[in-house]
PDB file of N, CA, C and O in Angstrom:
ATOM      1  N   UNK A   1      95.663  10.033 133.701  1.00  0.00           N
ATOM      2  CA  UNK A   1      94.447   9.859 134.473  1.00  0.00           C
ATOM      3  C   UNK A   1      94.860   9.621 135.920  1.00  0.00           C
ATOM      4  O   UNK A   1      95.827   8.918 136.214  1.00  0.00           O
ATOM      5  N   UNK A   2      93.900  10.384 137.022  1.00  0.00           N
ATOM      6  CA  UNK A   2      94.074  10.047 138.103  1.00  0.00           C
ATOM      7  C   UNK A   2      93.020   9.518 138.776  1.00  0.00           C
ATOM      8  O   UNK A   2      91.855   9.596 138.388  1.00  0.00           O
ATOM      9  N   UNK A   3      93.539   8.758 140.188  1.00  0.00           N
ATOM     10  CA  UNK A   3      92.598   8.802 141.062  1.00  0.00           C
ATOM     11  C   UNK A   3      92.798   9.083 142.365  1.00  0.00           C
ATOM     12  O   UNK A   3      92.722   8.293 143.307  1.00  0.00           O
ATOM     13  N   UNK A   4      93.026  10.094 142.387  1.00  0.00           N
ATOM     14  CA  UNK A   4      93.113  10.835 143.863  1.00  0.00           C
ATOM     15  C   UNK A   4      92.121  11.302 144.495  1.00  0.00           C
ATOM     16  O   UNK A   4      91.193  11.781 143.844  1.00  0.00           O
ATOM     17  N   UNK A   5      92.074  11.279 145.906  1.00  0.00           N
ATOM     18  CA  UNK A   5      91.379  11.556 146.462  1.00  0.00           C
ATOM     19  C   UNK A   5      91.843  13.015 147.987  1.00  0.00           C
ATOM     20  O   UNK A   5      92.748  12.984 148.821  1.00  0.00           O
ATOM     21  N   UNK A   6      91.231  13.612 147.851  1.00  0.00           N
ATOM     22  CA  UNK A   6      91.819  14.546 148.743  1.00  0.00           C
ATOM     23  C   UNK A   6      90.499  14.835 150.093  1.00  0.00           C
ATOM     24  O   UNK A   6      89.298  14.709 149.854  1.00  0.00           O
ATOM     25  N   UNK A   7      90.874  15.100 151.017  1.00  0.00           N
ATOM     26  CA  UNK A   7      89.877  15.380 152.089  1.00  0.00           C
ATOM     27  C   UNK A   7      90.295  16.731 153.116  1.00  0.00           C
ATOM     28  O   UNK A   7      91.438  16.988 153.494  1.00  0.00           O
ATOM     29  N   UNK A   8      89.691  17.107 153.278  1.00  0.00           N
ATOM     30  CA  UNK A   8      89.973  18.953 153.863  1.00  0.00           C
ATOM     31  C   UNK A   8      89.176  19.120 154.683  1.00  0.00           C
ATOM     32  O   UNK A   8      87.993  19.286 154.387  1.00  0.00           O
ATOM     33  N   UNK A   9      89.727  19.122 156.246  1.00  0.00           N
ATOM     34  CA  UNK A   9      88.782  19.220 157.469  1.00  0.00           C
ATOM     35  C   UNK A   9      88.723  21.144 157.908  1.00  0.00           C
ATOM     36  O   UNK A   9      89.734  21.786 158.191  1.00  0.00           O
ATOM     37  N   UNK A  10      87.629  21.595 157.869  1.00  0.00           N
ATOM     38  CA  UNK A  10      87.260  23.000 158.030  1.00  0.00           C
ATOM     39  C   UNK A  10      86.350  23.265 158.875  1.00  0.00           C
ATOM     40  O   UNK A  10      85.388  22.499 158.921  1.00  0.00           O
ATOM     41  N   UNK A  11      86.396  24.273 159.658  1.00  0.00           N
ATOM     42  CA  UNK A  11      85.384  24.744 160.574  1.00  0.00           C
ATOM     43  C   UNK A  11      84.035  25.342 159.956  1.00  0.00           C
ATOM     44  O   UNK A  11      82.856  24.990 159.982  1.00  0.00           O
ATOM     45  N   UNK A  12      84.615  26.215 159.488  1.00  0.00           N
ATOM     46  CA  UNK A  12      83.432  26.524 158.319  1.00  0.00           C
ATOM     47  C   UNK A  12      83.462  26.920 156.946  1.00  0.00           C
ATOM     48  O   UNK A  12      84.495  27.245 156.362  1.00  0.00           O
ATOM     49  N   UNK A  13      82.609  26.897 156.564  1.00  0.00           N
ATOM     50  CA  UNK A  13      82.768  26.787 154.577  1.00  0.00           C
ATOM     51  C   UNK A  13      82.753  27.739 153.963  1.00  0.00           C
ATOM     52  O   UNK A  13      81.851  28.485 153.581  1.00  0.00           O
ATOM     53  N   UNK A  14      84.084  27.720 153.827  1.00  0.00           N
ATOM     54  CA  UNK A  14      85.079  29.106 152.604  1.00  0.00           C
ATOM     55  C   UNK A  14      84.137  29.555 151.793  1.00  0.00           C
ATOM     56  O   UNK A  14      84.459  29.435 150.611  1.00  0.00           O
ATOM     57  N   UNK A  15      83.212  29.972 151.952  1.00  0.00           N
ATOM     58  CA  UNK A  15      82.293  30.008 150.769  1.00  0.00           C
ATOM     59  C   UNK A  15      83.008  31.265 149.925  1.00  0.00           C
ATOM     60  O   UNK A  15      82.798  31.380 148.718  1.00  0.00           O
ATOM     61  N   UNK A  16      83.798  32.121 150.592  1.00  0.00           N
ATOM     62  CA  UNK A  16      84.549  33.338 149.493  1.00  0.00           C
ATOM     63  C   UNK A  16      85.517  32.873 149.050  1.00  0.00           C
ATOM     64  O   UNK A  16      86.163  33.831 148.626  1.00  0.00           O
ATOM     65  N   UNK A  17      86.253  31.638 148.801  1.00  0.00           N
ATOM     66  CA  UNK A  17      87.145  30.854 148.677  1.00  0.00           C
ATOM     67  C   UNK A  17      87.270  30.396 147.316  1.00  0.00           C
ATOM     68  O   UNK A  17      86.133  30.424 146.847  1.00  0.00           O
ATOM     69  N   UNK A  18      88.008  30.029 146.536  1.00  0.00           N
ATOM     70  CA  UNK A  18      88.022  29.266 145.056  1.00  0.00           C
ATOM     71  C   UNK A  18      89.285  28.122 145.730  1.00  0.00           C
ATOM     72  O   UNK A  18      90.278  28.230 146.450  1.00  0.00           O
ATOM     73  N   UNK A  19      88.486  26.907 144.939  1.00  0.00           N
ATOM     74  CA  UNK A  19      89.947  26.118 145.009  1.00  0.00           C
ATOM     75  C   UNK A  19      90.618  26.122 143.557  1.00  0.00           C
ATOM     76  O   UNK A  19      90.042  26.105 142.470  1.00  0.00           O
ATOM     77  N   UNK A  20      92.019  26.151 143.833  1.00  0.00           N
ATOM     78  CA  UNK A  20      93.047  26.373 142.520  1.00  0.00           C
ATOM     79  C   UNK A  20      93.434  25.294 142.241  1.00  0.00           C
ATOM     80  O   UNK A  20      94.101  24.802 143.151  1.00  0.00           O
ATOM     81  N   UNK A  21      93.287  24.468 141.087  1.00  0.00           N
ATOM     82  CA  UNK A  21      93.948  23.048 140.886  1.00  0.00           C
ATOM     83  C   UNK A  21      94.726  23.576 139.525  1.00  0.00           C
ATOM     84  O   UNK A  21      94.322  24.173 138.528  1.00  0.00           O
ATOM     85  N   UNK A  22      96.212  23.017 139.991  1.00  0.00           N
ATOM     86  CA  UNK A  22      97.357  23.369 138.596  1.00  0.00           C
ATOM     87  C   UNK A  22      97.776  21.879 138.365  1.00  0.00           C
ATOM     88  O   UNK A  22      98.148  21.057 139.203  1.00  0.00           O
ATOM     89  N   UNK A  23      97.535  21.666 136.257  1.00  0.00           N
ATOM     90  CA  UNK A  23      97.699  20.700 136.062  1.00  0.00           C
ATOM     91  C   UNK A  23      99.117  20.635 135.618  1.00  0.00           C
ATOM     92  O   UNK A  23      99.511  21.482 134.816  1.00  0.00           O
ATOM     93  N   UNK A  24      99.918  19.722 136.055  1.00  0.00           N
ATOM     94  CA  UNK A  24     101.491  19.562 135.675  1.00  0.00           C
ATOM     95  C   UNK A  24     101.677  18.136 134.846  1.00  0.00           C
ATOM     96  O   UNK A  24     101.029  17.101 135.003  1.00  0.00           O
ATOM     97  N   UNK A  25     102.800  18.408 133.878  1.00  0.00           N
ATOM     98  CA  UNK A  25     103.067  17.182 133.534  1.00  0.00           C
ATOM     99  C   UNK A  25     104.656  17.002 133.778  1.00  0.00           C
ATOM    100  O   UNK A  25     105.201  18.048 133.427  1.00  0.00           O
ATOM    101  N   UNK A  26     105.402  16.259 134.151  1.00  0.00           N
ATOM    102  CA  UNK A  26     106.780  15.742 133.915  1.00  0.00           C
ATOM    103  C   UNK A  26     106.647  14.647 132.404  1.00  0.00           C
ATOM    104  O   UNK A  26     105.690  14.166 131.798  1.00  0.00           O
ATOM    105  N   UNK A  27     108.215  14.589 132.224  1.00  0.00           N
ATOM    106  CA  UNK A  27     108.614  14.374 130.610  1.00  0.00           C
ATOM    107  C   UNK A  27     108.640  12.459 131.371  1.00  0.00           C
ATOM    108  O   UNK A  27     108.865  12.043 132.507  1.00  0.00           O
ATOM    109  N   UNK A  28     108.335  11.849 130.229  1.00  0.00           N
ATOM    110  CA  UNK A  28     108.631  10.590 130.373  1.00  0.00           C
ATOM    111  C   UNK A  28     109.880  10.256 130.100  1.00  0.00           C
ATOM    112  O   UNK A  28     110.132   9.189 130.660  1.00  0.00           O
ATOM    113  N   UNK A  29     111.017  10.772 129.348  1.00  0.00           N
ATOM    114  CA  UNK A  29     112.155  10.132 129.321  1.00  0.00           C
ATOM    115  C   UNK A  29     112.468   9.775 130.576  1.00  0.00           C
ATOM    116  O   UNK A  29     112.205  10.456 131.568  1.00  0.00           O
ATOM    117  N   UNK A  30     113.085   8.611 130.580  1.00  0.00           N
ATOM    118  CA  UNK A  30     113.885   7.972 131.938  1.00  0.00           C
ATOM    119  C   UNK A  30     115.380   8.540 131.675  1.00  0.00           C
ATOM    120  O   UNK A  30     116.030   8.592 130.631  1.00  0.00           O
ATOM    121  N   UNK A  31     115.653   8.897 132.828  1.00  0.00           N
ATOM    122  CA  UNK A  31     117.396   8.762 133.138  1.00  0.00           C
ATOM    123  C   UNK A  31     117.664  10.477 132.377  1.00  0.00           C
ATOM    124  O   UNK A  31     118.742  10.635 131.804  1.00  0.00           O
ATOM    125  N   UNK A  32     117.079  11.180 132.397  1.00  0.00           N
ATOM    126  CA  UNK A  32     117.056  12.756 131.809  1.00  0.00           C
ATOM    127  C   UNK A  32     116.108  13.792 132.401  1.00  0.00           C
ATOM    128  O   UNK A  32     114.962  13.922 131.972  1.00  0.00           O
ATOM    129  N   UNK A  33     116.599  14.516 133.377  1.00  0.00           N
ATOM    130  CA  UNK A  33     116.246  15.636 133.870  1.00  0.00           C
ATOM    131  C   UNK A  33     115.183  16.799 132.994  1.00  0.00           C
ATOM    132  O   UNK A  33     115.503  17.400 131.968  1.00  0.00           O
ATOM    133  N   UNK A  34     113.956  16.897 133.672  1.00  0.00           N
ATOM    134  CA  UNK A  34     113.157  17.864 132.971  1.00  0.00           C
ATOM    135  C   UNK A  34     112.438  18.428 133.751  1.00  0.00           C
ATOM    136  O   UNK A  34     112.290  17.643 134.687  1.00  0.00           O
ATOM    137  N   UNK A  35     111.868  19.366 133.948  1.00  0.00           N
ATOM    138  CA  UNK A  35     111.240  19.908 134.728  1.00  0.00           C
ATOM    139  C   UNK A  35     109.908  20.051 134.001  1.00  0.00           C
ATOM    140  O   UNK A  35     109.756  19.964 132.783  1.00  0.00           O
ATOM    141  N   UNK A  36     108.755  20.334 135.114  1.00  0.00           N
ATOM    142  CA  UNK A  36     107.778  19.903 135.064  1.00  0.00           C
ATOM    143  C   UNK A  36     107.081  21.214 134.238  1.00  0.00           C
ATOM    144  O   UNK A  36     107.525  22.360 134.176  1.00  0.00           O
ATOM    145  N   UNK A  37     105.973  20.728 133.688  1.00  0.00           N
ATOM    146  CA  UNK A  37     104.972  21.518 132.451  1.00  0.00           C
ATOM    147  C   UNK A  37     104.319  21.745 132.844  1.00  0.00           C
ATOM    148  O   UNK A  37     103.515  20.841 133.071  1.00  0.00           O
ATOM    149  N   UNK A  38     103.943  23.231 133.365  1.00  0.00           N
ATOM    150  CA  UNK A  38     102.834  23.640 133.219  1.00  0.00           C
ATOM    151  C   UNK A  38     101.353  23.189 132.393  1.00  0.00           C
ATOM    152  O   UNK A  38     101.344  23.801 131.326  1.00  0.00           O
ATOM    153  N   UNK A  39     100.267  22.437 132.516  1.00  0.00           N
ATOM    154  CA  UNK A  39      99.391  22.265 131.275  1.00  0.00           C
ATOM    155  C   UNK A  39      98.273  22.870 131.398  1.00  0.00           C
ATOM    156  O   UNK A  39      97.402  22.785 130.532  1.00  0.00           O
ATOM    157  N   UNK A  40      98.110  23.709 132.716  1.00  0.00           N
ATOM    158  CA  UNK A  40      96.874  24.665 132.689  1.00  0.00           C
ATOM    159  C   UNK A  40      96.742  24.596 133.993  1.00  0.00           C
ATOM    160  O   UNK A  40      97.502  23.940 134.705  1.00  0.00           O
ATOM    161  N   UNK A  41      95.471  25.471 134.539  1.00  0.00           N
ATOM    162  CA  UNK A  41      94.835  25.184 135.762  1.00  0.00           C
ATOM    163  C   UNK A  41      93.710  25.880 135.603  1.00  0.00           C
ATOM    164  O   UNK A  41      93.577  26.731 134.723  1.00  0.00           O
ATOM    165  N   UNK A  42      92.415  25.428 136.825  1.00  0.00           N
ATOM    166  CA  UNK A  42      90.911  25.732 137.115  1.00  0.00           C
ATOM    167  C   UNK A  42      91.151  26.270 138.354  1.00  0.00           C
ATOM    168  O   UNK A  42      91.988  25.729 139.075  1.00  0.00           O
ATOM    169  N   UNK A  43      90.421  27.468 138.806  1.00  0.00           N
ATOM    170  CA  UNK A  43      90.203  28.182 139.794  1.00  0.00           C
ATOM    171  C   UNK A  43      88.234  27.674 139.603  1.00  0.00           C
ATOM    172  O   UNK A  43      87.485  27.728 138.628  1.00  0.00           O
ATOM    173  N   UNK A  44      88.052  27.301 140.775  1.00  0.00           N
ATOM    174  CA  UNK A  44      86.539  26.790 141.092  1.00  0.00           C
ATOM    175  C   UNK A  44      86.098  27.590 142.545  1.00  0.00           C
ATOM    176  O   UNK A  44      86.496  27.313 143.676  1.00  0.00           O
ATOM    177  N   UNK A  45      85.170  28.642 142.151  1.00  0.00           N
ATOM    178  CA  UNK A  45      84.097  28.844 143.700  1.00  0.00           C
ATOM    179  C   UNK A  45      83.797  27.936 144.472  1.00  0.00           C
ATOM    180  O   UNK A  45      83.169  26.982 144.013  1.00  0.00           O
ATOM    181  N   UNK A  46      84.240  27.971 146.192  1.00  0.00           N
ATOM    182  CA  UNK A  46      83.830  26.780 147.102  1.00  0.00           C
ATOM    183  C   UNK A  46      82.230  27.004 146.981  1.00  0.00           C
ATOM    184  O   UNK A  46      81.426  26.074 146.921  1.00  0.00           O
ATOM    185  N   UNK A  47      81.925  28.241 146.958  1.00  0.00           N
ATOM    186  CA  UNK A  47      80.132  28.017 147.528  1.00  0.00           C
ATOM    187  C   UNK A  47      79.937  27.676 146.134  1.00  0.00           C
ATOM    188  O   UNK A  47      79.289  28.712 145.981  1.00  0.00           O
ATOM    189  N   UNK A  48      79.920  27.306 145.311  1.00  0.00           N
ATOM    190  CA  UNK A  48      79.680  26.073 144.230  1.00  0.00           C
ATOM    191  C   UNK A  48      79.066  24.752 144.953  1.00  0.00           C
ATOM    192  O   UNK A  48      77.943  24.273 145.112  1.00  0.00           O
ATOM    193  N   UNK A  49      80.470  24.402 145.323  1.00  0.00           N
ATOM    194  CA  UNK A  49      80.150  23.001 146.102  1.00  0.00           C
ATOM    195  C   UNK A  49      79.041  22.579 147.249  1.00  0.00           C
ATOM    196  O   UNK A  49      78.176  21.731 147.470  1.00  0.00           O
ATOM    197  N   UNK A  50      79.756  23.934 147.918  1.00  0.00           N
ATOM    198  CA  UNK A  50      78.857  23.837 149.336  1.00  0.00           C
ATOM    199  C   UNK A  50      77.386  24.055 149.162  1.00  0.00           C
ATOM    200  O   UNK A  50      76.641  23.418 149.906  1.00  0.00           O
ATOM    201  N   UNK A  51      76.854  24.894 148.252  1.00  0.00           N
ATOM    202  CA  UNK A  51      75.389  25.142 148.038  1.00  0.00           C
ATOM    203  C   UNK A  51      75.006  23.793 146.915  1.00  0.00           C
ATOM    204  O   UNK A  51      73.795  23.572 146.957  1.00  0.00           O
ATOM    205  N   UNK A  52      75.501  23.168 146.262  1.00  0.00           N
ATOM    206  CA  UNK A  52      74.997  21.749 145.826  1.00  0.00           C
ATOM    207  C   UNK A  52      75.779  21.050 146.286  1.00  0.00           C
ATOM    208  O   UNK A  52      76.515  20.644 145.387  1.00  0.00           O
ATOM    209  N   UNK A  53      76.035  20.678 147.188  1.00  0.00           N
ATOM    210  CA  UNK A  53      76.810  19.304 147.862  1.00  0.00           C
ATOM    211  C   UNK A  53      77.624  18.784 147.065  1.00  0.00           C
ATOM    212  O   UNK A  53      78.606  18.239 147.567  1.00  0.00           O
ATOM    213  N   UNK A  54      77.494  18.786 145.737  1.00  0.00           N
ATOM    214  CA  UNK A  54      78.393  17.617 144.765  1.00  0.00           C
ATOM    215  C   UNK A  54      78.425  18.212 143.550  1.00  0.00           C
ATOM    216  O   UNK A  54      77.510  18.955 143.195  1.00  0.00           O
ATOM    217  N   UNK A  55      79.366  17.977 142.866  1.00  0.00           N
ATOM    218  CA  UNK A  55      80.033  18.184 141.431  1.00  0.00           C
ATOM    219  C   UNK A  55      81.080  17.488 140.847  1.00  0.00           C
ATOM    220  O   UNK A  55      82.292  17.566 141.047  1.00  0.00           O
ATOM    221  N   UNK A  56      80.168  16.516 139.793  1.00  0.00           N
ATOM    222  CA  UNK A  56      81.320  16.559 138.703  1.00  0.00           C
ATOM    223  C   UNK A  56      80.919  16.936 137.856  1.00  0.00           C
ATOM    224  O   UNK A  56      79.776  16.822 137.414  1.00  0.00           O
ATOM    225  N   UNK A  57      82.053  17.620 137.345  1.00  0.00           N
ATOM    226  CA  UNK A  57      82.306  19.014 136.381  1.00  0.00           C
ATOM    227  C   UNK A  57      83.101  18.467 135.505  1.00  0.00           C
ATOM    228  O   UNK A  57      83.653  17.523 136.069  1.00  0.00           O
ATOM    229  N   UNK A  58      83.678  18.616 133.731  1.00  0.00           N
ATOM    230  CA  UNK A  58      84.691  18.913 132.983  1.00  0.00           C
ATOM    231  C   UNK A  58      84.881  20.037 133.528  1.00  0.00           C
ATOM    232  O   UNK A  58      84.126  20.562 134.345  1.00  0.00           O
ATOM    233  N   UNK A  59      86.364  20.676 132.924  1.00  0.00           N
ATOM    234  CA  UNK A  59      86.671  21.985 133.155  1.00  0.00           C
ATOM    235  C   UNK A  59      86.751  22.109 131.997  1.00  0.00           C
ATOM    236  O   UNK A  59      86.099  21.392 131.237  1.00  0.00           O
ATOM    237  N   UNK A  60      87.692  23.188 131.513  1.00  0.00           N
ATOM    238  CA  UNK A  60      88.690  23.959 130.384  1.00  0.00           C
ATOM    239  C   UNK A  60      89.652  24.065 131.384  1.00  0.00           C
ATOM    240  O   UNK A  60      89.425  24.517 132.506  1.00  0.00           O
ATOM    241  N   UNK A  61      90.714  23.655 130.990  1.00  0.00           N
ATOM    242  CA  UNK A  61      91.886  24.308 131.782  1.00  0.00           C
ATOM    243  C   UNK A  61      92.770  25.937 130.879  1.00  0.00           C
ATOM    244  O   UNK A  61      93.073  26.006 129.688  1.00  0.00           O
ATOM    245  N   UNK A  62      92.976  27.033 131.962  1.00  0.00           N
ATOM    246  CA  UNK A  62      93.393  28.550 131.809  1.00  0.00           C
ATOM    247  C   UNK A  62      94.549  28.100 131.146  1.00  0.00           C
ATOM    248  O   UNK A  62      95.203  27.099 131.441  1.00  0.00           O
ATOM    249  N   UNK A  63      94.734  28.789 130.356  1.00  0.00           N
ATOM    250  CA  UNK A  63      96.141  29.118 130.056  1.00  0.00           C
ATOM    251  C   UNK A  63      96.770  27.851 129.480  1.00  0.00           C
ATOM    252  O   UNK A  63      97.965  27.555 129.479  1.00  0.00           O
ATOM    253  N   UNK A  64      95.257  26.835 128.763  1.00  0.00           N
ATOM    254  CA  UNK A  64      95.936  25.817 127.757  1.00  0.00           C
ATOM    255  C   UNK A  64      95.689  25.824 126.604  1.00  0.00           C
ATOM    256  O   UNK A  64      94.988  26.834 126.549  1.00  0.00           O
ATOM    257  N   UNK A  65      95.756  25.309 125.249  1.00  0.00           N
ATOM    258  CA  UNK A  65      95.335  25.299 124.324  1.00  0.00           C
ATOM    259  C   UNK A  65      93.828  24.194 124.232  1.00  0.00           C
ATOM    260  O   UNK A  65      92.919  24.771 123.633  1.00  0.00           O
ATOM    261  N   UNK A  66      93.599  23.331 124.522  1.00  0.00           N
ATOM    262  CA  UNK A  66      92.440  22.280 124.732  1.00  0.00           C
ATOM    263  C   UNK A  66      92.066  21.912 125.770  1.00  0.00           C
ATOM    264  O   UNK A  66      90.897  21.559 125.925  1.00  0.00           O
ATOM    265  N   UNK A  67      93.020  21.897 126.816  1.00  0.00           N
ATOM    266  CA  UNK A  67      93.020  20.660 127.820  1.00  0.00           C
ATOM    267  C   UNK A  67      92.014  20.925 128.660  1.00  0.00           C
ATOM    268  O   UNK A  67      91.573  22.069 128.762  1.00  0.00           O
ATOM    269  N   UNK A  68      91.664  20.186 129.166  1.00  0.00           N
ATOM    270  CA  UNK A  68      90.073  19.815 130.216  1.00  0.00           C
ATOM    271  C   UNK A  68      90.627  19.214 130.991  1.00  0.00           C
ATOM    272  O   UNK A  68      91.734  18.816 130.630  1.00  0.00           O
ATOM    273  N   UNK A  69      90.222  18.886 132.249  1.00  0.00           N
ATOM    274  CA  UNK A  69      90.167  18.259 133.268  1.00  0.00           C
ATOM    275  C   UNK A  69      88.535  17.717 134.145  1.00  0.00           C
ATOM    276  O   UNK A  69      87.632  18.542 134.286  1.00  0.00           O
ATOM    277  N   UNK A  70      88.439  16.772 134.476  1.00  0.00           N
ATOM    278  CA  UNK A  70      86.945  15.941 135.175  1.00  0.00           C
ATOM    279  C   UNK A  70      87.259  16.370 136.463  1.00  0.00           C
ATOM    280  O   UNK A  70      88.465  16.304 136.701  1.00  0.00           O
ATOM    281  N   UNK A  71      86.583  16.775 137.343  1.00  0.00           N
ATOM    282  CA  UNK A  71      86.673  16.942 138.611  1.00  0.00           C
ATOM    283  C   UNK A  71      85.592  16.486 139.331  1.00  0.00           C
ATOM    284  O   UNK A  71      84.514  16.755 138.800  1.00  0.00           O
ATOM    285  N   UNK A  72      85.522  15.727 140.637  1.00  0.00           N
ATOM    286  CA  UNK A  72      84.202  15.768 141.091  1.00  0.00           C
ATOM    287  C   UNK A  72      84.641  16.235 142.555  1.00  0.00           C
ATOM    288  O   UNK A  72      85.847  16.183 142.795  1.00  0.00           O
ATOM    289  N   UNK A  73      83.930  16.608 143.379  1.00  0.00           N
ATOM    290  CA  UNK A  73      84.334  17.325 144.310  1.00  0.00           C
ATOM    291  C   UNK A  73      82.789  16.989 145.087  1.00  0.00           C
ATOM    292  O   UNK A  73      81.836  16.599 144.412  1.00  0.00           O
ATOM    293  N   UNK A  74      82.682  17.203 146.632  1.00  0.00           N
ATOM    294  CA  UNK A  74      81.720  17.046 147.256  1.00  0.00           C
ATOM    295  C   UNK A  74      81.997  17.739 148.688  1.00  0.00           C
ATOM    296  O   UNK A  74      83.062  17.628 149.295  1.00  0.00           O
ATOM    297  N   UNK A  75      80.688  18.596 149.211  1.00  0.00           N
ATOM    298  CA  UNK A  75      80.599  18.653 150.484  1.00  0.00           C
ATOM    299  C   UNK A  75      79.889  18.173 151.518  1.00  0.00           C
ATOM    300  O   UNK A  75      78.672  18.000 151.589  1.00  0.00           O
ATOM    301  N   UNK A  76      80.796  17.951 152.379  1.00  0.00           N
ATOM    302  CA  UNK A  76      80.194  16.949 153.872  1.00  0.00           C
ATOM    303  C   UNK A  76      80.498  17.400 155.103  1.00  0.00           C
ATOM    304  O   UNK A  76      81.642  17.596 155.513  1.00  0.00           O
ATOM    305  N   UNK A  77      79.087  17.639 155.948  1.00  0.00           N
ATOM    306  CA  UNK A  77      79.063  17.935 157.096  1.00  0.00           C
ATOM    307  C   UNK A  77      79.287  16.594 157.876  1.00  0.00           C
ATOM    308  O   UNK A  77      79.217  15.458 157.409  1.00  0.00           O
ATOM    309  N   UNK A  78      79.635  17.054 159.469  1.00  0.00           N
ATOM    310  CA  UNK A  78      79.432  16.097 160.507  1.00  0.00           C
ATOM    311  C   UNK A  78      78.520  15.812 161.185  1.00  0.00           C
ATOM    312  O   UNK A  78      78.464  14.708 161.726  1.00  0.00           O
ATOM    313  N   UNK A  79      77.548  16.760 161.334  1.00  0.00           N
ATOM    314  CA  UNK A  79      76.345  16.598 162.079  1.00  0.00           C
ATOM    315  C   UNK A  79      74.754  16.841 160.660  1.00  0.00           C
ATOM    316  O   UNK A  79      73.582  16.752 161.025  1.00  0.00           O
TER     317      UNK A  79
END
């Protein structure tokens, strides 16, 4: 589980744009080299966002067997 937060300053809104989120996992053993797992990823339309201001979404994540991901995402003007 996360809680990240990301913020993306733009002139104007990608609306032909998808954002790509790839989910990774690293191995928990300590002290043993592994490289990181692929566990899926969501390609999401920006004019999604931008034409309803806000989303949280489950996904399906591509190219996993189950896995989902929660996303919420929001757009904000300055004026």
């Amino acid at each position: 589980m996360w809680g990240e937060e990301f913020t993306f300053m733009l002139e104007e809104p990608p609306v032909r744009e998808k954002l790509h989120v790839d989910v990774l996992s690293t191995s928990s053993r300590i002290g043993l080299f592994h490289p990181k797992e692929t566990l899926g990823y969501v390609d999401i339309p920006v004019v999604d966002v931008v034409n309803n201001k806000r989303m949280n979404q489950k996904f399906h994540l591509i190219d996993s067997k189950n896995g989902k991901i929660q996303l919420e995402l929001e757009w904000r003007t300055t004026s």
